[in-house]
N, C-alpha and C positions, 0 to 999 in steps of 0.2 A: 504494500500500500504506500503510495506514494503522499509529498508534506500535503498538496491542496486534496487529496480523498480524506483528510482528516479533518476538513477545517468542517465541515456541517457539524458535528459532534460539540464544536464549543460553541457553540450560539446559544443564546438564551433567550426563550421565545415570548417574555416579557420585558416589556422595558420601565423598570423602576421610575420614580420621579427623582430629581436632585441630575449631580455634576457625578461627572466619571473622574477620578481625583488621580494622579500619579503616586506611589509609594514612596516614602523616604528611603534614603539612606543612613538615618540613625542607627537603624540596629546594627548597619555592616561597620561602617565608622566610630561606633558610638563613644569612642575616647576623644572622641574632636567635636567642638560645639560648629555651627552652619553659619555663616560661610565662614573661610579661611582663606589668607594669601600665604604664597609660598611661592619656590622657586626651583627650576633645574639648577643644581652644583655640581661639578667635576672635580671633587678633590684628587685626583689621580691626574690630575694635568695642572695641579701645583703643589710645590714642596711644603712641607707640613707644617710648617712655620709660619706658610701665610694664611693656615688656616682660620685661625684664632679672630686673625681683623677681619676677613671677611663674614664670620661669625656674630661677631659683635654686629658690622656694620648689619646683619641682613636680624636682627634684632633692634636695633633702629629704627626697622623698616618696619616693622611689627608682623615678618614673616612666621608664620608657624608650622610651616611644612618644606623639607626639599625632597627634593626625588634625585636618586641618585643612584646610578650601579649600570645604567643601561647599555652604555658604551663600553664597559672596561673588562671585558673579558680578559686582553691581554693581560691584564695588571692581575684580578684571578685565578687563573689560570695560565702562570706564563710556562708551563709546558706542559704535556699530556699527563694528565690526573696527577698533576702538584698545585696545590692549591694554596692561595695567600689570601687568606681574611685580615689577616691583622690591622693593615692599612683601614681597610673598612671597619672596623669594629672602633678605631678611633676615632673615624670619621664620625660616625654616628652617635658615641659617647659622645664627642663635643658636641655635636646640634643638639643633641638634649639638655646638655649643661646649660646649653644658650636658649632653650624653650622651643626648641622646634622637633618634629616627627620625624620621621624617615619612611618616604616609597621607595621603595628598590626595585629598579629592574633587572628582568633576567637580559642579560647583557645577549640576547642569540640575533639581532639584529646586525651585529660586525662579528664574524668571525675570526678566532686568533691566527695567524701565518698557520703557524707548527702546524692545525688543523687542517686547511686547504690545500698545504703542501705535503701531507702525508696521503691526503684523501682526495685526490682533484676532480674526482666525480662528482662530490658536494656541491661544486659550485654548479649556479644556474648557468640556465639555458637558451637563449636570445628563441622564437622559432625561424632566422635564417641560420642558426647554428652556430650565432658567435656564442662563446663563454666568457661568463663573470670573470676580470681578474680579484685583482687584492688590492684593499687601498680606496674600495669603493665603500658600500653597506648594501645588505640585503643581496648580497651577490651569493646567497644558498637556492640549494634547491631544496623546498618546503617538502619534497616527495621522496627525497632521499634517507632509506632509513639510518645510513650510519649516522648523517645531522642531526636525524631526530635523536640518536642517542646520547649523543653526544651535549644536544639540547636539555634533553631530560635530564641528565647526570651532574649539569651545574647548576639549573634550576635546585634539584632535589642537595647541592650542597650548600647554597645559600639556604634554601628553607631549613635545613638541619641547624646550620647556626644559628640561622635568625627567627626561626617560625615562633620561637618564646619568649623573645625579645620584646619588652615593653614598649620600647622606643621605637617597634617599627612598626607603623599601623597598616600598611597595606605591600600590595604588591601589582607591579604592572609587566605583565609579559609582551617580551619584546620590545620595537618599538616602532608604529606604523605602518602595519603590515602590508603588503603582501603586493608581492610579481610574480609574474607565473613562469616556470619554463615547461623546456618540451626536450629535456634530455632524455637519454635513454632509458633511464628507471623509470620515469614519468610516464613513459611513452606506453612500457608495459604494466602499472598499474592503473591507467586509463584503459585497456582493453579488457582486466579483470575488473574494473569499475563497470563497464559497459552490459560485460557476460552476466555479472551479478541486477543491474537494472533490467534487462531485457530475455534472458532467460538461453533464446539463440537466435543466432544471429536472421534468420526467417523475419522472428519478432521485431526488428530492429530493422531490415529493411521496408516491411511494411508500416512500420510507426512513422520511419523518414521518408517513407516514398520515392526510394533511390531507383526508381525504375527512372524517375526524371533525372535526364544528361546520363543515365546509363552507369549512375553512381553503385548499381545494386555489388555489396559483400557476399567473398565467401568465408571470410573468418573475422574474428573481432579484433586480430591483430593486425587487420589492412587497413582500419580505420582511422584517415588522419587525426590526430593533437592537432587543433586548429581554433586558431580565433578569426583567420581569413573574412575580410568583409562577400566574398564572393563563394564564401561555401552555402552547403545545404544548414537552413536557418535550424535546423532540429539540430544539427551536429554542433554550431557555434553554442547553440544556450544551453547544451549537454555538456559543450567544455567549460563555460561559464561555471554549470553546479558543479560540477568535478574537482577544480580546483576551488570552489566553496567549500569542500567538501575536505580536502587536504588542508587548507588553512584551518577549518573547526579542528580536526583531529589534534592538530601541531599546536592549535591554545589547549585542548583538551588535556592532552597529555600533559602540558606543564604545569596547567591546575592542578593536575593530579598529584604532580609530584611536589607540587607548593602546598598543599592543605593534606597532606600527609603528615606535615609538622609543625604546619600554623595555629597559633593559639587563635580561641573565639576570638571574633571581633578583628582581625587580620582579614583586609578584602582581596581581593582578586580582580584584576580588571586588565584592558589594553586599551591604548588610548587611538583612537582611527579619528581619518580624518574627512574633511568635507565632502559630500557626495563620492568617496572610494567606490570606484566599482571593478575594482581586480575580482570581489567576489563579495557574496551574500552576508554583509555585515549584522543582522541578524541569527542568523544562523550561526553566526562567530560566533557571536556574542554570548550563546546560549548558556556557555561553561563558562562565565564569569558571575561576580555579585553584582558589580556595578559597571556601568560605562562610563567609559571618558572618549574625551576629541581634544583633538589641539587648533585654539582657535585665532583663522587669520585672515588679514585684511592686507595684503600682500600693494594693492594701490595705495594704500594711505585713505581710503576713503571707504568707509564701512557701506553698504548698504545691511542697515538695521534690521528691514524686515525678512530679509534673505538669512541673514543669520538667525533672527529669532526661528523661522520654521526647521534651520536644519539643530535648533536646541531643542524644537520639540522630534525629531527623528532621533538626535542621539537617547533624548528620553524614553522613548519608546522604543528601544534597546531590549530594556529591564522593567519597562513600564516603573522607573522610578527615580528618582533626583540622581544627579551624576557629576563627577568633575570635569573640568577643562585643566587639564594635565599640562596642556602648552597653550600660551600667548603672547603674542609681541609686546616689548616693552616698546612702543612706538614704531618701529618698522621690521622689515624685514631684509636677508638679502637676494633670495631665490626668484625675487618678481620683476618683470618686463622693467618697471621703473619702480624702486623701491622707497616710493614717498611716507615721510611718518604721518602717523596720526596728528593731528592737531592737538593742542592743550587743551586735555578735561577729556579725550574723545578714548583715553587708556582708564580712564574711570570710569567712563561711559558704556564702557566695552564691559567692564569687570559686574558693575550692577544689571546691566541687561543680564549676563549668564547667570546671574543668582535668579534676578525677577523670573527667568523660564525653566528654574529647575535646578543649577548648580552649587553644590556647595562647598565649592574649593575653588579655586583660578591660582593655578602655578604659570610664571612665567619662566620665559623661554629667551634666553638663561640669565645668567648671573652674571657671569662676567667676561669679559673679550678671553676666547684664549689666543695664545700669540699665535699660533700657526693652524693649519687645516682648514677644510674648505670653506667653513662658516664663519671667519674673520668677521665679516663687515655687518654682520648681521645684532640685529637692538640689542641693547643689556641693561642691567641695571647698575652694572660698575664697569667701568673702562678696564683695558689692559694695565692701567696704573693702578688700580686698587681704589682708586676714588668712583664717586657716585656719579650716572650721566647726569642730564635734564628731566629724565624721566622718575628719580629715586622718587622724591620729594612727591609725586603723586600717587604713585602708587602704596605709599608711606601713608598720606591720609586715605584713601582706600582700607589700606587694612585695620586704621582706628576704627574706621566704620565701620566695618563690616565688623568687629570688635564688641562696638557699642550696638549694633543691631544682635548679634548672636542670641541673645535671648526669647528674643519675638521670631527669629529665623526658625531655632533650631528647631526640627522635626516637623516642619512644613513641606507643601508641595506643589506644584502649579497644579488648578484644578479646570475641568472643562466642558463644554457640554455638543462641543463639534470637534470630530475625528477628519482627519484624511489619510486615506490608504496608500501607503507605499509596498509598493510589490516587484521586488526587483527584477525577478522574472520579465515581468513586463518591460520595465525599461532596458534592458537587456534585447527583448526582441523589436522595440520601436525603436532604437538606435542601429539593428540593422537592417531597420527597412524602415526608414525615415518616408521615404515616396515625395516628402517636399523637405528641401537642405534645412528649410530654419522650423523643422518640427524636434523640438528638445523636450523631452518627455520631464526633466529636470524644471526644464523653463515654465513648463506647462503649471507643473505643482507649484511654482514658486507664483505663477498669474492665479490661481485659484486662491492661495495663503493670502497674498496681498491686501486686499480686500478687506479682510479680518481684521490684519493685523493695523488696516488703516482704523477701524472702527474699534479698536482695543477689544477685542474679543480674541480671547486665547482657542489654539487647534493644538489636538494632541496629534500625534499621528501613531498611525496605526499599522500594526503587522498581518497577513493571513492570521489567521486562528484566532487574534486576539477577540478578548471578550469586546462587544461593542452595544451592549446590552445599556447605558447608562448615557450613551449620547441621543441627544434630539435630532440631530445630520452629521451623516455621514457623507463624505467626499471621497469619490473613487474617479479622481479627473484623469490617471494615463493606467487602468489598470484595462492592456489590453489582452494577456492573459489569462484565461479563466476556464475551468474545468469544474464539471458535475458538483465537486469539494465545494469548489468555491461557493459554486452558484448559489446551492444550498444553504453554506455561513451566513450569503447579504439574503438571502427570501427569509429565511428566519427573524434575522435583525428587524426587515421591513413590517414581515406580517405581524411581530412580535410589540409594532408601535411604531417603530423607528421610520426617517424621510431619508434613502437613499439619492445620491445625485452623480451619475454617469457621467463623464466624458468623452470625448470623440475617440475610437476606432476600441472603445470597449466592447471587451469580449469576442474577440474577432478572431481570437486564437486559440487550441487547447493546450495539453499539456507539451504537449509535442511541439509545439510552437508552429504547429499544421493549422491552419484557415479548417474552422466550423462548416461541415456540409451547408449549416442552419445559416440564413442570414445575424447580420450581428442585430442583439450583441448576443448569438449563441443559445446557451443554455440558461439566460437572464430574458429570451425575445419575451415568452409568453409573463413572467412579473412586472416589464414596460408596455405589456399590451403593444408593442408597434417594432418595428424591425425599419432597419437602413439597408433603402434601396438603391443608395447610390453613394461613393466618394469621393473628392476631386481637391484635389492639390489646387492653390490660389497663388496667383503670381499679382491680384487685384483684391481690393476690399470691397465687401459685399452687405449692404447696409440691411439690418432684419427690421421688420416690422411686429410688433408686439407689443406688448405692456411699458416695456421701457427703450431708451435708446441704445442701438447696439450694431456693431458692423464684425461681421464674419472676417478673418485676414487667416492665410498660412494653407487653413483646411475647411473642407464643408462638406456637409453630409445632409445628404436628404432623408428622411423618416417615414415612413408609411404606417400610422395606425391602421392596427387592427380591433381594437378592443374599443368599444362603443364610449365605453367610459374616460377613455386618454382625451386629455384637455391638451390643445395647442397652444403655448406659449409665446411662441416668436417661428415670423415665415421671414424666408430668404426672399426680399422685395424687388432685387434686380438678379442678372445671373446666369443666361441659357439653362441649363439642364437646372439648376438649384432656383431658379424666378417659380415664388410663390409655394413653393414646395415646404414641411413640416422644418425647420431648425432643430426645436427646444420645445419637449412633450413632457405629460409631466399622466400618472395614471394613479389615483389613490388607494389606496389598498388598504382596507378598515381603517383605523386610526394612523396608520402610517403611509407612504407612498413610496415612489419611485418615479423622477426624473433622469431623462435621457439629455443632453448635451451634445448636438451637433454637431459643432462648428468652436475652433478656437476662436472666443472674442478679443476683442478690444478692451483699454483698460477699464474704460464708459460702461460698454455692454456688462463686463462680470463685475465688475460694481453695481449695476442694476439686478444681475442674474441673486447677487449674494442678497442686497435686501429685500426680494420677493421671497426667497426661501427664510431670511430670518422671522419676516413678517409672518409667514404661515406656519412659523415652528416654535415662534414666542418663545427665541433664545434672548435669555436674559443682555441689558447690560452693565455695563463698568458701572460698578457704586461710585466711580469718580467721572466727574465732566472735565474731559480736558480737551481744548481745542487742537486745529490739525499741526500734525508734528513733532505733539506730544505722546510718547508710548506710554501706556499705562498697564503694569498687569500685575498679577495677586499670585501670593498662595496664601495656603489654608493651612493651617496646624492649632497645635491645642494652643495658645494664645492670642487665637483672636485671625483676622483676615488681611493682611501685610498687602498694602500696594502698593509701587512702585513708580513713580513720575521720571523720565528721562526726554530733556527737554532737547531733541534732534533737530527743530529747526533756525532760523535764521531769526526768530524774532524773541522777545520775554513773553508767557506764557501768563494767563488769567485762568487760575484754577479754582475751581467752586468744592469747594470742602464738604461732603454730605455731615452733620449733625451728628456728633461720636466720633470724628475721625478725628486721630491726633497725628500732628507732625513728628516722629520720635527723632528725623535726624535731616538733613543736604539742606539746597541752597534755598529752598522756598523762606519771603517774607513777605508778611500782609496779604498772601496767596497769589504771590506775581513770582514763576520759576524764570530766571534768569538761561538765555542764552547758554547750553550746552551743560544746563543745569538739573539736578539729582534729590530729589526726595523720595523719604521714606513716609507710609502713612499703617497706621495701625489702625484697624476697624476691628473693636473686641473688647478684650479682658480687659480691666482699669488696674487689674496690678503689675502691668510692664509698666516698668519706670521709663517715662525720659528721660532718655542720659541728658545729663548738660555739660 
């Protein structure tokens, strides 16, 4: 039984009243109050003498956490199974003496010489066949079992020293995973990946349909390793899970061998990064407690609402609060132009990832080291030991969030509208795009928009998860979908729930093979109406309906079949799409289902989002703040925490509902200042206001 033949089992065919709420991470962390700043250190890339001031200086700062160990294999392990803790073990005495944690990572992201030059089949695989040298990172092959052993074996010596160690509260594997290769071991545990999915190789022609171009197998060992944009689409998104599938195992196993000697309360986690799709970060994710993401703004110039939605995906990870393990101290050096953030926009940055979930922000890093690739990249202390421009904010930063930890800790962003991330899908509309600027990516981030303009918080969502507790659900690129699935969202709908479709849903099954059935599939008959036609736009195509709105990218024509489907919005100009269905909408008891057409304009799904909040009487923001200003909450036992971050260009007239106190930022007389930050507490009267 494959992951979507599972999802119908977890639906719950009521839907409760109230918010679908995110889980804390207190219990996993619970030695640490919410939020905290901290830092990457490398004590292994200076002499032990300058520990101390840097120590001091990063307790000035009011840091309470470093992450450290992830790079240093060599230092480790500097030859086969001779091992040096000691360097480390004083490392870490000293940041405790000085008031801070310790994350340690398993260092399997750089491999040490001795290893790749004993064993040169460890290293990865390009698929033109060049191999990884040395001197890079990430230059292993995930598939190869000596790495993995070899993986496991330092993991499991650091957790033996340190798994009882007070001073170390968690643990992060690796570091940013994951590139694929197509070496030889790979090559042959993708053919016994295949024999074990499909049974024989018969199964596996007819699932692919390799009768087309005359692709048909006689063994599962002829079968390309391929991510080729020009293969058969069933074989690209089988290589996709495959190596989803060797990345889970290779966190798995280190879990394994970390929480073999970790004491309670010691988490687990790896930290990934923005939209990764080497593979199914979900399914990573599975064998950890908590998620983390390293997060960046590589221009100098955040877009706010793009990051808020990818904090609600890292969220919904573990369906539960999570760190940001990495952040620019003002810039980067990996980017096209690597412009800093402005002043205040690194504290701006730091309370947004609390406001959506976060309850740590380490930056990235500490201090310049003198040589290797990442010289020119932000710090918080120069190559001289002195502090940049950037100390001193991030310094009040972590007072705050200091004097906030009380009303924080064990909160959670709460929500009452879900959108569906299904990697599968985006996996198969990125190789059949059909028009260049259809980005399945861009798509959710035009859906989120909207929201986040109107301060109303989106969780996102995984297959299977529960989605019993939201009022609307958003499935705007899930074009993927099988029987499993189907069943998950008719459950949700018939159960109360208002699903909402996007264009070229359900078009696909598991196989990433095109539905005998018009789309969208196995969801036609819960829309009542089926797409009778698709069409790539090189023109904008203006709809006629309730609100204003112009079709741009793509258009799909609709043909209800069920008496009861209400038309929405018709395509008004157009050859084949003039006058024809858009945006249908079919109710279903207390709940419904809307179909989506056509990618709109920013006009149109700003129009599409308040016809649906209107009919679903999603609450809003207990705070009125005008455009510009993001507002969002969590919930915990002290009361309802919200968040003001003033993103625009002008001072900000906020209207205070009745109970709400200012507990801390820049708000006075209810005018937030330009690039400005408060805290509000709606709740308990015995949080004090710090002063």
């Amino acid at each position: 039984m494959n992951r979507r033949q599972l999802l119908a089992a977890s639906a719950l065919a009521a839907l409760p009243s109230g918010w679908a709420r995110a889980q804390t991470a207190a219990g996993i962390a619970s030695s640490l109050p919410a939020p905290v700043v901290g830092t990457s250190w490398y004590p292994e890339q200076w002499a032990p003498a300058r520990w101390p001031a840097d120590l001091d200086l990063m307790r000035q700062a009011g840091l309470k956490v470093v992450r450290m160990g992830e790079f240093a294999w060599s230092r480790m392990e500097p030859e086969d199974g001779r091992f040096d803790f000691g360097w480390l073990d004083e490392a870490i005495a000293l940041a405790a003496a000085h008031g801070m944690r310790t994350v340690l990572g398993t260092p399997t992201a750089a491999p040490p010489i001795w290893l790749t030059e004993a064993h040169p089949a460890v290293r990865r695989m390009e698929e033109d066949g060049r191999v990884q040298g040395h001197g890079e990172r990430r230059q292993f092959s995930v598939a190869s079992p000596t790495y993995r052993r070899y993986a496991v074996r330092i993991a499991t010596e650091m957790a033996r020293r340190y798994g009882r160690d007070a001073n170390v509260v968690g643990w992060q594997i690796d570091n940013e995973l994951g590139l694929e290769t197509f070496d030889p071991e790979t090559k042959a545990q993708w053919a016994r990946w295949l024999e074990r999915r499909y049974g024989t190789v018969a199964g596996l022609n007819a699932r692919w349909t390799t009768a087309y171009w005359s692709q048909t197998y006689q063994r599962f060992d002829q079968v390309p390793l391929s991510l080729g944009r020009d293969q058969n689409p069933a074989l690209v998104l089988d290589t996709r899970r495959f190596f989803s599938r060797l990345w889970a195992d290779y966190v798995a196993d280190q879990a394994r061998a970390l929480r073999a000697f970790a004491r309670p309360g010691q988490f687990v986690t790896t930290n990934s990064t923005l939209w990764n799709n080497h593979f199914d970060q979900h399914l990573v994710h599975e064998a950890v407690d908590l998620a983390a993401w390293d997060v960046y703004a590589p221009s100098g110039r955040p877009d706010w609402a793009a990051t808020a939605l990818h904090h609600a995906v890292v969220r919904g990870y573990r369906q539960r609060t999570f760190w940001v393990m990495e952040t620019q101290p003002g810039f980067v050096n990996w980017g096209a132009l690597n412009r800093s953030l402005d002043p205040g926009e690194t504290r701006l940055m730091a309370w947004q990832a609390v406001a959506r979930g976060a309850d740590a922000v380490l930056y990235w890093q500490w201090r310049s080291a003198l040589g290797g690739q990442e010289q020119m990249h932000g710090v918080l202390v120069g190559p001289d030991g002195r502090p940049t421009a950037v100390f001193p904010e991030v310094a009040q930063t972590a007072r705050e969030f200091a004097l906030a930890a009380d009303a924080i800790t064990g909160s959670a962003p709460r929500a009452q509208v879900a959108l569906i991330y299904d990697q599968d899908s985006r996996w198969a509309l990125e190789q059949q795009r059909h028009a260049k600027d259809y980005d399945p990516v861009a798509v959710m981030r035009d859906w989120h928009r909207p929201f986040f303009e109107r301060n109303i918080d989106v969780d996102v969502v995984f297959p299977g998860q529960d989605l019993s507790g939201y009022r609307l659900v958003l499935a705007p690129a899930l074009n993927v979908v099988d029987a499993g699935m189907a069943g998950w969202l008719e459950a949700y709908v018939r159960g109360g729930g208002w699903l909402v479709m996007g264009p070229r849903g359900g078009l696909k099954d598991d196989d990433n093979a095109l539905w005998p059935a018009r789309q969208p599939g196995p969801l036609a008959p819960l829309f009542g109406a089926e797409v009778d036609g698709f069409y790539a736009l090189d023109d904008e195509r203006p709809l006629a309906g309730t609100w204003p709105a112009t079709a741009r990218v793509w258009a799909e024509t609709i043909r209800p079949v069920d008496p009861a489907v209400e038309v929405w919005a018709r395509y008004a100009t157009g050859g084949w799409t003039q006058g024809r269905p858009a945006v249908v909408a079919r109710p279903v008891g207390e709940g419904g289902a809307v179909y989506v057409g056509a990618l709109l304009d920013a006009a149109g799904q700003g129009g599409l989002i308040e016809a649906l909040l209107a009919r679903r009487a999603v609450a809003s923001p207990q705070i009125q703040a005008p455009k510009g200003v993001e507002v969002a909450t969590r919930d915990g036992p002290h009361g309802l925490c919200c968040f003001l971050l003033n993103h625009s260009d002008q001072p900000a007239s906020i209207s205070i509902l009745l109970g709400a106190r200012v507990m801390l930022g820049d708000m006075t007389s209810g005018s937030l200042p330009v690039g400005g930050f408060a805290l509000l507490l709606l709740g308990h009267p015995e949080i004090p206001v710090p002063s």
